[in-house]
ZAMARGU-4260 file (C-alpha; in steps of 0.2 Angstrom, whole numbers, plus 5000, padded with zeros to 4 digits):
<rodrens>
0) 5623/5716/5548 | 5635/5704/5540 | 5624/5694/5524 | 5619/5677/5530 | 5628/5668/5518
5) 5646/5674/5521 | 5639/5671/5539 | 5635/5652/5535 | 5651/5649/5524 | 5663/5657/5540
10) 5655/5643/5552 | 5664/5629/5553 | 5649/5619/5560 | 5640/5625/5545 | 5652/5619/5530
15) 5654/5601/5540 | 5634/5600/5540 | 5637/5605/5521 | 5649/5593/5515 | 5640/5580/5527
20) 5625/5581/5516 | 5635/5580/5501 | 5641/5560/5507 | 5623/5559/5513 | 5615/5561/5496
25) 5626/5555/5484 | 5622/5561/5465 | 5618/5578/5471 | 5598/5574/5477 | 5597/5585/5493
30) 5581/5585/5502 | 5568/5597/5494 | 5577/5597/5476 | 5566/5596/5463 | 5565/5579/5455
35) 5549/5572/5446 | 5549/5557/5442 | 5537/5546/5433 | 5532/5527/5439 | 5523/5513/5428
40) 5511/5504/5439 | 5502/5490/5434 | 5493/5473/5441 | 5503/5463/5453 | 5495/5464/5471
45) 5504/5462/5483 | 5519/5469/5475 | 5512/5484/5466 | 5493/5488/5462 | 5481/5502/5461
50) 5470/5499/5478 | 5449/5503/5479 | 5454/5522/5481 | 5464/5523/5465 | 5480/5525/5476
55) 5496/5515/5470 | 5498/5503/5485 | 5509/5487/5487 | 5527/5485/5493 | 5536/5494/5477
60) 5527/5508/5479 | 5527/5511/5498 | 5545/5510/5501 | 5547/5522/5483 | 5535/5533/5491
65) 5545/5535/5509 | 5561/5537/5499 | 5554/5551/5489 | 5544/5560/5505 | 5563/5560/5513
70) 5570/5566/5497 | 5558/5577/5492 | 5554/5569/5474 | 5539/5571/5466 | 5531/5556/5462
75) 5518/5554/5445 | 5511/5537/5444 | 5507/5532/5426 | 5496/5516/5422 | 5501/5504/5410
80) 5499/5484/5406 | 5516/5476/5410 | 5524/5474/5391 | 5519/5492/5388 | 5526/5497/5404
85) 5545/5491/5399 | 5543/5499/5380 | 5538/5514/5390 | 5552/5513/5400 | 5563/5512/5387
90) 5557/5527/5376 | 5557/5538/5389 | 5537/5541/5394 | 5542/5533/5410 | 5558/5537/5424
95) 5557/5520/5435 | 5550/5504/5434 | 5549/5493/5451 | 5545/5476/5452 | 5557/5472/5438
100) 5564/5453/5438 | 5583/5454/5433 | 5589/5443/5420 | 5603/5444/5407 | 5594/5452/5392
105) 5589/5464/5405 | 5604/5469/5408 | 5606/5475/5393 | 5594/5488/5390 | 5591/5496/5409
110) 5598/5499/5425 | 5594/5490/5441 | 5596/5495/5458 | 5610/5483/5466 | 5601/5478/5481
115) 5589/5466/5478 | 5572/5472/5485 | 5563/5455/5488 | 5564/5438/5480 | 5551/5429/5468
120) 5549/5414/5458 | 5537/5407/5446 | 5525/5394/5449 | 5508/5384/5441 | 5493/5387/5446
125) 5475/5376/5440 | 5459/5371/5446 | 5458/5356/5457 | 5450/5346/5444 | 5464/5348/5432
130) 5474/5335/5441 | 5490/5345/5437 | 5506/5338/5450 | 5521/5341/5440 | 5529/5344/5422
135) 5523/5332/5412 | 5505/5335/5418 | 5508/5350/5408 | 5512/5340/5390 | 5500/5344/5379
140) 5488/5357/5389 | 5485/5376/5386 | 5494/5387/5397 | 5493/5405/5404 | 5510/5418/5403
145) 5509/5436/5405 | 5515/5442/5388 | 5533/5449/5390 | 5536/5443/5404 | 5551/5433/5411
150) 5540/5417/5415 | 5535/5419/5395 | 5554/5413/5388 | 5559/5402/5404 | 5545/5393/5402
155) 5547/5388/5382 | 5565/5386/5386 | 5559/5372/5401 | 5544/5363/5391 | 5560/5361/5377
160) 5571/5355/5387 | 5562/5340/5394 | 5553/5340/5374 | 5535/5345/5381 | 5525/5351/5371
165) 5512/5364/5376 | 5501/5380/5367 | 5503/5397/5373 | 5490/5407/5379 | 5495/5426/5379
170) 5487/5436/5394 | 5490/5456/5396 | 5489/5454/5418 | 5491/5441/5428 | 5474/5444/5433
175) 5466/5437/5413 | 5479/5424/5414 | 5471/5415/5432 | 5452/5420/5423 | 5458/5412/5408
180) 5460/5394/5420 | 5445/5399/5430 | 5435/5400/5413 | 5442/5383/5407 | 5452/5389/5392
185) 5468/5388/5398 | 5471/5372/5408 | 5485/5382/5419 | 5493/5399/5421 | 5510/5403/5426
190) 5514/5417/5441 | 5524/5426/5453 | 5523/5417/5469 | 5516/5432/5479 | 5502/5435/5466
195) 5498/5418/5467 | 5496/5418/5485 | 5484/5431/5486 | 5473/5425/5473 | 5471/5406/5474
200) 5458/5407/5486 | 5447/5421/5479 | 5447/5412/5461 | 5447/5393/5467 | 5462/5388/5459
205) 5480/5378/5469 | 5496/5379/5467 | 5504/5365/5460 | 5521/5359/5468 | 5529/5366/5452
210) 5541/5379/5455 | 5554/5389/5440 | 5563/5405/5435 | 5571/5411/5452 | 5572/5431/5450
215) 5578/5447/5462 | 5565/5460/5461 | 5573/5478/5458 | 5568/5494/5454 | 5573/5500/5436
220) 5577/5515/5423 | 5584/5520/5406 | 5602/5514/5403 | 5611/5529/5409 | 5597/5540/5414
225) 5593/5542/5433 | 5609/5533/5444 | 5607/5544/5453 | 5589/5540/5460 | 5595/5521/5457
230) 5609/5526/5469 | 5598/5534/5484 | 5587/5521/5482 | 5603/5507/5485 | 5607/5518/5501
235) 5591/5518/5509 | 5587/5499/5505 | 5605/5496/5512 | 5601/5504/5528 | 5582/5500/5530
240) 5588/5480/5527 | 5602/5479/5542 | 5590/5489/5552 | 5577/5478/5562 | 5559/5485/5564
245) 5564/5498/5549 | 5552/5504/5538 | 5556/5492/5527 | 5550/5477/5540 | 5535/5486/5544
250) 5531/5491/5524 | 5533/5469/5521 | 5524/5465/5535 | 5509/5477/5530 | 5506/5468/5512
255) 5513/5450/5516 | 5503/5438/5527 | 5515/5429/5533 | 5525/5440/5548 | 5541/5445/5543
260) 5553/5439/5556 | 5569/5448/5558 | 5586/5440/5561 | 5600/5447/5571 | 5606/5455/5554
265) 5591/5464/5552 | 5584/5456/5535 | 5570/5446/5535 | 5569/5426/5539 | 5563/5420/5521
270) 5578/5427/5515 | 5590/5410/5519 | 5576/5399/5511 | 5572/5409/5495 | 5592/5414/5492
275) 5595/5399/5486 | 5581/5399/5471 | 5587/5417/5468 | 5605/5417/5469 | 5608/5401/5459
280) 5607/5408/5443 | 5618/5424/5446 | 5631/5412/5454 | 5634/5401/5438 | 5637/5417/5429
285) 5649/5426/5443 | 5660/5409/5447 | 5661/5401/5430 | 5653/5412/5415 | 5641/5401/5410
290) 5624/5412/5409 | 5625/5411/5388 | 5622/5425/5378 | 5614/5429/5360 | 5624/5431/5348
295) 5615/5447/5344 | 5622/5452/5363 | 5639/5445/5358 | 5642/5457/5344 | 5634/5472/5349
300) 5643/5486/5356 | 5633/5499/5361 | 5641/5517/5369 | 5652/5515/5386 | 5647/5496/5385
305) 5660/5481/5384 | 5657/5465/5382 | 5663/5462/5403 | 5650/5474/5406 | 5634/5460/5411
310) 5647/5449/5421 | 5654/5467/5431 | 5635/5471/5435 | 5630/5454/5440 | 5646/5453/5452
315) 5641/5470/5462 | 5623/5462/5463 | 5633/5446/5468 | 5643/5455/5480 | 5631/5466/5489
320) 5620/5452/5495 | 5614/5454/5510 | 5617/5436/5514 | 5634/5426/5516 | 5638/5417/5500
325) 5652/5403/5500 | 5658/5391/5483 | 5667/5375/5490 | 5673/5361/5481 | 5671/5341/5482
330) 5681/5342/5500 | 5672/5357/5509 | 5686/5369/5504 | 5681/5386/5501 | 5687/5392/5483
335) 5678/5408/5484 | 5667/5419/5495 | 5659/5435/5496 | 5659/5450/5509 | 5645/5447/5520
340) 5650/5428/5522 | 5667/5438/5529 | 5658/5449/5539 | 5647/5434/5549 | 5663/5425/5550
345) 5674/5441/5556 | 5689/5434/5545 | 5694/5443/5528 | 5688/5438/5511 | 5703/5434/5506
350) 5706/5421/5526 | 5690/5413/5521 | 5697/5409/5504 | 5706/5392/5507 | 5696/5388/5523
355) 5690/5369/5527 | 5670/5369/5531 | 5680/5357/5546 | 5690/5375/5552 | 5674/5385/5555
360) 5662/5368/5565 | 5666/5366/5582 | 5671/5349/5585 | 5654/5343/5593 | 5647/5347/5578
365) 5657/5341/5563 | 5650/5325/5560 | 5632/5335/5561 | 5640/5346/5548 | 5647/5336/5536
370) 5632/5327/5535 | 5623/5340/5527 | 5638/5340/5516 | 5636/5323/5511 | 5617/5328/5508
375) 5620/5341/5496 | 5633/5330/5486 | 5621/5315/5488 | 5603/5325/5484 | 5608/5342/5477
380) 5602/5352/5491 | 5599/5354/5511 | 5597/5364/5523 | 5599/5368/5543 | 5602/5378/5559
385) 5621/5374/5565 | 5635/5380/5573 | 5651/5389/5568 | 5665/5398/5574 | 5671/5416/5570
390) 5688/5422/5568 | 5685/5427/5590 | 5683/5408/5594 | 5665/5412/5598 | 5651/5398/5596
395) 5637/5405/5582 | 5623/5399/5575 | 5619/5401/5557 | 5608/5397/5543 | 5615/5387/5530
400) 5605/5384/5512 | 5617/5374/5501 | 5615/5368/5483 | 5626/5357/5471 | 5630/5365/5454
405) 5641/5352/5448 | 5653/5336/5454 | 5666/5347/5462 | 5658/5363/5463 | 5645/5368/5478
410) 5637/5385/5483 | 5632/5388/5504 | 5620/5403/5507 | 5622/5407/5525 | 5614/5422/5536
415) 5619/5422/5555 | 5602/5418/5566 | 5616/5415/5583 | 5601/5430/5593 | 5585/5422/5585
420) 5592/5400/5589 | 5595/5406/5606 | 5579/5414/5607 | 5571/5398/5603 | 5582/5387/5613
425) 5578/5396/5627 | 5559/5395/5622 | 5562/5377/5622 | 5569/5377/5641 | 5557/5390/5648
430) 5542/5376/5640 | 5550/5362/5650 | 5553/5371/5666 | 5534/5376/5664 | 5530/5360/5658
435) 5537/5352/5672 | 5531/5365/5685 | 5512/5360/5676 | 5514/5342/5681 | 5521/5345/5698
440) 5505/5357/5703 | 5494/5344/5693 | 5501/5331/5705 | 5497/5341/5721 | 5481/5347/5714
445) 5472/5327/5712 | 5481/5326/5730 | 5472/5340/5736 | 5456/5334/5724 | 5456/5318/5733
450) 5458/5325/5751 | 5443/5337/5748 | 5434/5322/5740 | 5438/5313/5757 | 5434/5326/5768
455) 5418/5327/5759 | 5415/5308/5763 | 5418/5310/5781 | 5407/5324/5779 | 5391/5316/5773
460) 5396/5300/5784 | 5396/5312/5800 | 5378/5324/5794 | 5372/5308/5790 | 5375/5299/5807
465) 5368/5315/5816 | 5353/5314/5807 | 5350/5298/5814 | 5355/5303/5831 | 5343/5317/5830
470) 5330/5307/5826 | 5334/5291/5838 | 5331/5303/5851 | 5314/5310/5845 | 5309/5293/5844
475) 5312/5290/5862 | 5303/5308/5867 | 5288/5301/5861 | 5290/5286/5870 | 5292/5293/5887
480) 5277/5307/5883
</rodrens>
């Protein structure tokens, strides 16, 4: 009998199922290969956390834990508070790290995954009492940053900037820094927005209107160590995202409370509203260069590492947005664009480039259009459901999120909602043909009311006249007897 592996390597079907798998799972990670890996896990519900059953939980670690069951990674979840997470991370006692916020002095020292897994921002929390509405509330008050985070330097750089002074109040979780607040020793703390939502309510504390430090939430490792996990990781977000009702969806919509509604692109709807926090400060970087670095970054050259290296990584980030990104300038030209932006459209990157805003409106709704130009050049921002037309000539709807980032320079975030506007137009009809079907059978029902109250009238007129019919001729019985 013929060995089974010269058996295999004759069959045709057999080496094209090979090399198949070879594309599949790039970096060599076939199912069942043996990889262990080894996760930080700290305090940050809903985004990672340690649930009641000592099982890691949250969004990070549900989609890392489907990844690896497909793959066949073994997964060891180690404990840490979040500034000894990344030193761990960075002297090897740790493989991965998710729920990383990427920033420029980031770059420097790990690798991210490209696709960004959700977005975040930072935002004050306090106790009703404390009477705390925007920045210069927070002049002069004790305040509450996780130690090492991103939150810690943003906010000192955004107190300086408008010269507000403030002390510092160290906390080790985000879970000391809100108990800090709750106790009366810090005035305010300063948190991720999805922490914060989950714990207002339990520790009594609002959030304030006051919102900084727009971030993309990655997985990360070791410069150089695992791109290959980073790599499997990319495909599957890459696949799940432009998948509706993927894992992905059902993973958010199982830690978020707010349902995760799911455009015609197949990522999710708070997308188009958060871009626009997220992107802005990779954008600066990408268009015009302007994210500064230390001069300890400018002068260090560290193996395989040049100094384009940051502005290279940022632009894959950049340009594998799930989202359509335009730059106009002062007249609604496009200057530059990205290739999801190309894809919506249906023209080439390099057909958008050069584009009017005017080319892509139907004329109906130009002046609608330019108007929320003239808003963003006016007040900085706005945003809006409106039409457009792709390279086919066919009417679309999308999402656009745009934001001024100086006189002549203007970014548009865009995601095509053309199945879910429809949807709700058609919503909107069906509620006024049912509407007007409600007052129509209302109208005949008080007709039909008021015939039944009639015919109840004659009713009782008619009993009522027998009765005295009936009893006329008793009267006149008795007479006779």
């Amino acid at each position: 009998m013929e060995p089974l592996k010269k058996r295999f390597f004759k069959s045709p079907g057999a080496i094209c199922a090979l090399l198949l798998g070879l594309i599949a799972f790039p970096g060599g990670y076939l199912p069942g290969n043996s990889v262990h890996l080894r996760v930080g896990i700290y305090q940050n519900e809903p985004k990672i956390f340690t649930d009641e059953k000592g099982e890691p939980s949250g969004i990070f670690p549900g989609l890392l834990n489907e990844i690896s069951r497909r793959e066949g990674w073994k997964l060891t979840y180690v404990p840490c508070k979040w500034d000894h997470c990344l030193k761990a991370l960075l002297s090897g006692q740790i493989d991965l790290m998710p729920d990383v916020a990427l920033s420029p002095d980031r770059i420097g020292k790990f690798d991210f995954n490209k696709i960004p897994v959700i977005p975040g921002w930072s935002q004050i929390y306090t106790l009703p009492e404390n009477h705390i509405h925007g920045l210069g509330d927070l002049k002069g008050k004790r305040i509450s940053l996780l130690l090492g985070s991103v939150q810690e330097a943003s906010f000192k750089n955004l107190m300086r900037g408008f010269g507000f002074e403030y002390t510092a109040i160290p906390a080790s979780s985000y879970s000391q820094a809100f108990s800090l607040v709750k106790q009366g020793i810090a005035h305010a703390a300063v948190s991720n927005n999805y922490y914060g939502e989950k714990q207002i309510n339990p520790r009594g504390l609002v959030k304030t209107p006051i919102i900084f430090d727009p971030v993309s939430l990655h997985f990360v490792a070791k410069k150089g160590k695992t791109p290959a996990v980073l790599d499997t990781i990319d495909r599957y977000m890459d696949r799940w995202i432009h998948t509706p009702n993927s894992f992905y969806y059902r993973c958010l919509s199982g830690y978020l409370e707010k349902p995760i509604i799911q455009p015609s692109k197949g990522f999710p709807a708070w997308i188009p509203v958060a871009v626009v926090l997220i992107v802005l400060s990779l954008s600066a970087l990408l268009f015009f260069g302007r994210v500064k670095k230390s001069r300890k970054d400018e002068n260090r050259t560290t193996a395989g590492q040049t100094p384009g290296d940051d502005k290279k990584r940022f632009r894959s980030y950049f340009e594998n947005a799930p989202f359509g990104i335009f730059m106009a300038d002062e007249k609604g030209n496009y200057l530059e664009v990205n290739k999801a932006a190309a894809e919506i459209t249906g023209y080439s990157v390099s057909e958008l480039v050069g584009k009017n805003l005017r080319e892509l409106t139907p004329v109906p709704a130009r002046r609608g259009a330019f108007g929320h130009f003239t808003q963003v050049k006016e007040h900085g921002r706005s945003s809006g459901v409106f039409p457009f037309v792709n390279k086919k000539g066919e009417h679309r709807y999308w999402r656009v999120d745009a934001i001024k980032i100086s006189e002549n320079r203007f970014l548009g975030f865009t995601v095509d909602v053309n199945r879910q506007h429809r949807a709700e137009m058609e919503l909107i009809k069906l509620k006024g043909k049912l509407e007007l079907q409600v007052k129509k059978k209302t109208k005949e029902l008080r007709e039909r009311i008021k015939e039944l109250e009639y015919f109840q009238e004659v009713t009782e007129e008619r009993e009522l006249r027998m009765k005295e019919l009936q009893e006329e001729i008793e009267r006149l019985k008795s007479r006779k007897s």
